[in-house]
C-alpha positions as CSV (number, residue, x, y, z in Angstrom):
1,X,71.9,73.3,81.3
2,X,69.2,75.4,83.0
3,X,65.8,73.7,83.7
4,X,64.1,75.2,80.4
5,X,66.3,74.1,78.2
6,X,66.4,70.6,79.1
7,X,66.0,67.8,77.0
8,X,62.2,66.4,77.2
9,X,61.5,62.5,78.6
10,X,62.0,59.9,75.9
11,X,58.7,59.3,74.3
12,X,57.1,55.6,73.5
13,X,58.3,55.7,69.9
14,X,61.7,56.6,70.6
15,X,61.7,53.9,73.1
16,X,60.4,51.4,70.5
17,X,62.9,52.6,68.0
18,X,66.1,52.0,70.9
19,X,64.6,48.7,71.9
20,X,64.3,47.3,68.3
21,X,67.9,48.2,67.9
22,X,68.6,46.9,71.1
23,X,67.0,43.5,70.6
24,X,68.3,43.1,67.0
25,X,71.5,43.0,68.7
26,X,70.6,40.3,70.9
27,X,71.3,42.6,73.9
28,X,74.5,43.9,72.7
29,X,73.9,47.2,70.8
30,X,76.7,48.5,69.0
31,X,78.8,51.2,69.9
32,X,78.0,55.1,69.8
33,X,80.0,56.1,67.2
34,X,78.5,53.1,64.9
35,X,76.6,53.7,61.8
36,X,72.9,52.2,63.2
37,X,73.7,54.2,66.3
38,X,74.4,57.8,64.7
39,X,71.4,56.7,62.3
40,X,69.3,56.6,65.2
41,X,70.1,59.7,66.3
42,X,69.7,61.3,63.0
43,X,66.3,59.7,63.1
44,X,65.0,60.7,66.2
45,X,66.4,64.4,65.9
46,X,63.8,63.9,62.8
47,X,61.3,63.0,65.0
48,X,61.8,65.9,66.7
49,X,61.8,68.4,64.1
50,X,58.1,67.0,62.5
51,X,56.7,67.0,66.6
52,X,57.8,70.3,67.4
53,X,59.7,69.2,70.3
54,X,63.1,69.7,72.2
55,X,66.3,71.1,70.0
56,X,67.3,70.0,67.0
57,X,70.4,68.0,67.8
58,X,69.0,66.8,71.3
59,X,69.2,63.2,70.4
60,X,73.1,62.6,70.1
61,X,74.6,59.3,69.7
62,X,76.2,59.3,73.4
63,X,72.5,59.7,75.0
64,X,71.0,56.9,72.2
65,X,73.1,54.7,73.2
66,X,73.4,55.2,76.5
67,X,69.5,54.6,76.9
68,X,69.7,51.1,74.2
69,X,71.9,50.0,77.2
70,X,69.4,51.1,79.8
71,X,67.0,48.0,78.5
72,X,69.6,45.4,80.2
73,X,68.1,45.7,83.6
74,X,64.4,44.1,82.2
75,X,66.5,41.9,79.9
76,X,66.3,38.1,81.4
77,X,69.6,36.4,79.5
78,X,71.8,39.2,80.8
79,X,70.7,39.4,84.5
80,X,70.9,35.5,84.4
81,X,74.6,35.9,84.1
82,X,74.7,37.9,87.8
83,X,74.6,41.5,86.2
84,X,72.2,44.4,86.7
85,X,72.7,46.6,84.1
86,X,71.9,50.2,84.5
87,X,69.5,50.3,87.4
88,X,68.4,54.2,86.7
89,X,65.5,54.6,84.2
90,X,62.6,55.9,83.3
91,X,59.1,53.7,84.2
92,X,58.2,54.1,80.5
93,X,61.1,52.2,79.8
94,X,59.9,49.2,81.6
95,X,56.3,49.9,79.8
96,X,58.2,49.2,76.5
97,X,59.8,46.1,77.4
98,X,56.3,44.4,79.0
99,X,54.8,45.7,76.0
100,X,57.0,44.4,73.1
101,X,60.3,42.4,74.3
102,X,58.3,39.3,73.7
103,X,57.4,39.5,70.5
104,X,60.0,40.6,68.6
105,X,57.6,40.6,65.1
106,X,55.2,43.0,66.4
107,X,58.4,45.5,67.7
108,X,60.2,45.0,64.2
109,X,56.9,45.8,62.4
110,X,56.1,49.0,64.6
111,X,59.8,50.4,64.4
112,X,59.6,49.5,60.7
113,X,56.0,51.5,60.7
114,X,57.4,54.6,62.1
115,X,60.7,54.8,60.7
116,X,58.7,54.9,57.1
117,X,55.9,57.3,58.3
118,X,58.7,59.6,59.7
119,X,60.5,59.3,56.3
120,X,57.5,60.6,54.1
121,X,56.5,63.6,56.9
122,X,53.6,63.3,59.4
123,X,50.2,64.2,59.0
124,X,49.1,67.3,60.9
125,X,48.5,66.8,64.5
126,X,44.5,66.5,65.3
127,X,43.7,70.0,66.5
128,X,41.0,68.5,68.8
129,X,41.8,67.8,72.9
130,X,40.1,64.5,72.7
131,X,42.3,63.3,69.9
132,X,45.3,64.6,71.6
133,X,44.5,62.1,75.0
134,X,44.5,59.5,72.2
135,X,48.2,57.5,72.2
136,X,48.1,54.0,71.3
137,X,50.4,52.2,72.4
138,X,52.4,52.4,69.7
139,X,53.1,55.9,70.1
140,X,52.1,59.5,69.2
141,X,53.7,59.0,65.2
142,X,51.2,55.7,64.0
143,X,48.0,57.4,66.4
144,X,48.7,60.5,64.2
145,X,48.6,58.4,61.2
146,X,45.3,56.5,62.5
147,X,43.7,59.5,63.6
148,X,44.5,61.2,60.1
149,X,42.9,58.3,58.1
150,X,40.1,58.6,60.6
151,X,39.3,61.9,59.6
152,X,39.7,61.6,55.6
153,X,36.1,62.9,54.8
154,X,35.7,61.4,51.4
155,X,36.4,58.2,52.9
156,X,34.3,58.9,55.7
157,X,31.2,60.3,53.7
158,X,31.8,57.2,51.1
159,X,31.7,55.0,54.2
160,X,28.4,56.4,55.4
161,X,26.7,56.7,52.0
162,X,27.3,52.9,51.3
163,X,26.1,52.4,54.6
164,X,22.9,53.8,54.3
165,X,22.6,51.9,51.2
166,X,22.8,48.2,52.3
167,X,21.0,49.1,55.7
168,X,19.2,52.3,55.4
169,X,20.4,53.7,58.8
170,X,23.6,54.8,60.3
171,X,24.0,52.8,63.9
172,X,27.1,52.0,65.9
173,X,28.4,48.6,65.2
174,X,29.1,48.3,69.0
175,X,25.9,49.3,70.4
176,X,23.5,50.3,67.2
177,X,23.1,53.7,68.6
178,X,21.6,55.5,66.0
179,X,21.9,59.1,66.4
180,X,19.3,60.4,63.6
181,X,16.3,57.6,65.6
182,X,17.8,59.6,69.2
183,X,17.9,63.2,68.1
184,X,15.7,63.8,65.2
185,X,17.1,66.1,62.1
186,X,19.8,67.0,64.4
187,X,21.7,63.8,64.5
188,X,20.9,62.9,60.4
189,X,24.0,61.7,58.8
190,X,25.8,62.1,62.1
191,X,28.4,59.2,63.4
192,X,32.0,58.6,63.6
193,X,34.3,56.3,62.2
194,X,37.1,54.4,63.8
195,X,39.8,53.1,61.3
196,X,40.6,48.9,61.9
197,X,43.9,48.0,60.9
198,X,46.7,47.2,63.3
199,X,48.6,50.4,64.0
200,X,51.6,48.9,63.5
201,X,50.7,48.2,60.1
202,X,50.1,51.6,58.9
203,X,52.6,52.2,56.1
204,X,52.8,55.2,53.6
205,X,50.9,54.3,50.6
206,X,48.6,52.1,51.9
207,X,45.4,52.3,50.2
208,X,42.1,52.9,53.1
209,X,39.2,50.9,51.9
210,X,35.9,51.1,53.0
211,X,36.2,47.6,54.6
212,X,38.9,49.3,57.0
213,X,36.5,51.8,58.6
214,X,33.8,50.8,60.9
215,X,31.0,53.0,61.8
216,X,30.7,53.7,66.3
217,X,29.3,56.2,68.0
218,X,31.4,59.3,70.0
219,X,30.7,56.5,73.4
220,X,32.3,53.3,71.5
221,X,34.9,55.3,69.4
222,X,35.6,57.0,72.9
223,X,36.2,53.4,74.5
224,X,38.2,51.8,71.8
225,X,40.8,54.4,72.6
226,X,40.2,55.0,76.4
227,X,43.4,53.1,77.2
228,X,46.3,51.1,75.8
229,X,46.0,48.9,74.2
230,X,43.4,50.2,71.8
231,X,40.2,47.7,72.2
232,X,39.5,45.5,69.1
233,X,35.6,46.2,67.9
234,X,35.3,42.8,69.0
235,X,36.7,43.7,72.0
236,X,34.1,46.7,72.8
237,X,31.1,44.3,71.9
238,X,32.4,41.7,74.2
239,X,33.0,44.2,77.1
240,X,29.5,46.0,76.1
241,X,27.7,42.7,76.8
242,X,29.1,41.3,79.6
C-alpha cells in the first residue's frame, strides 16, 4: 500500500476501546473472528466514518486483534510467566496502559462513554485551533462532547445571568479576574465557561445543569486543559496559589 493510503496511528480512544476488551478478558482476548472482536471493528470503522478519518473498512478484525494482543508486553501477570509478548508498539500504547490498566472502573466507564456517544453521532468538531490542541486524556470523542456542552450558549448565557444575580459580577472562580473591572464596556458580559463533570461520565442524554458549569477566564480555562490530565478547578486554585 503506497504511503498515502496508509492506515493512520491508532488514536487514544481506540486504544481505550482494545484495552477494555483486552482487560475484560483478563489478558486473553478472544479470537479475530469472534463476535466482541468483529464488533470492535465495526465500531471503530464507526469511529472513523463520524472523524473523517482513514477508509472505511481500515479497522478489520485481523489488525484489532492483533493490537488487543499488543497490550501483553506492559501486562505484569503475563510477563511474570517468562513471556514478552509482542515487543513492537506504538508509545501511545504504553500511555494507555499507565493511564488506565489500574483501574479497571475508570477504563470500563470511559469505553462505556464512548461506545454510547459514538452510537448517537458526535457533535461537530470545535471549528476553533485552540479547541482542537484540547484532547483529554480520554480522547478526541468525550473532549468533543465536553467542548460541545461548553459551548451550549443558552446554558452559558443562563449560567452568567444567574451569576450576575447572586454576585453582581462575572469573575473567574480561579483567579477572580473580572474582565468588565479590567477592560471597561469592552469586556461586559465577557467570560468563559469550563464544563465539571468527569469526562468519562459524559453520556447521551445527560441533562447540563447550571451547577456543572463554572465560570474561568480564557488564562484558567486555558490551564485546565493545557495538559493531560485535565486539572480539577481545585486543582488550578491550588497550583495558582502556591
Amino acid at each position: 500500500m503506497p504511503k498515502s493510503e496508509r492506515n493512520p496511528n491508532w488514536t487514544r480512544d481506540e486504544l481505550i476501546l482494545a484495552l477494555d476488551l483486552y482487560l475484560r478478558h483478563q489478558g486473553n482476548p478472544p479470537g479475530k473472528s469472534s463476535s466482541e472482536v468483529v464488533n470492535l471493528s465495526k465500531l471503530l470503522n464507526k469511529i472513523s466514518g463520524q472523524l473523517s478519518k482513514g477508509n472505511p473498512d481500515f479497522r478489520n478484525p485481523n489488525g484489532v486483534y492483533m493490537k488487543t494482543m499488543n497490550f501483553r508486553r506492559f501486562d505484569p501477570a503475563y510477563r511474570a510467566q517468562g513471556k514478552k509478548g509482542l515487543e513492537r508498539g506504538g508509545k501511545l500504547e504504553g500511555e494507555i496502559w499507565n493511564a488506565f490498566a489500574s483501574d479497571h472502573h475508570l477504563l470500563s466507564e470511559t469505553a462505556t462513554a464512548i461506545r454510547a456517544n459514538v452510537d448517537v453521532g458526535l457533535p461537530i468538531e470545535p471549528t476553533s485551533d485552540t479547541d482542537k490542541d484540547f484532547e483529554a486524556e480520554e480522547g478526541r470523542i468525550l473532549t468533543r462532547v465536553h467542548l460541545a456542552r461548553e459551548r451550549n450558549q443558552k446554558l452559558v448565557q443562563q449560567k452568567k445571568l444567574a451569576v450576575i444575580k447572586s454576585t453582581g459580577k462575572l469573575a473567574c472562580e480561579v483567579c477572580l479576574f473580572e474582565f468588565e473591572a479590567a477592560y471597561g464596556e469592552r469586556g461586559a458580559g465577557f467570560i468563559e465557561v469550563h464544563h465539571l463533570k468527569p469526562i468519562h461520565t459524559l453520556l447521551p442524554g445527560q441533562k447540563t445543569t447550571l451547577g456543572d458549569l463554572a465560570l474561568l477566564c480564557s488564562n484558567c480555562h486555558r490551564m485546565v486543559h493545557a495538559r493531560r490530565p485535565w486539572f480539577t478547578i481545585e486543582q488550578l486554585r491550588e497550583q495558582l496559589q502556591n
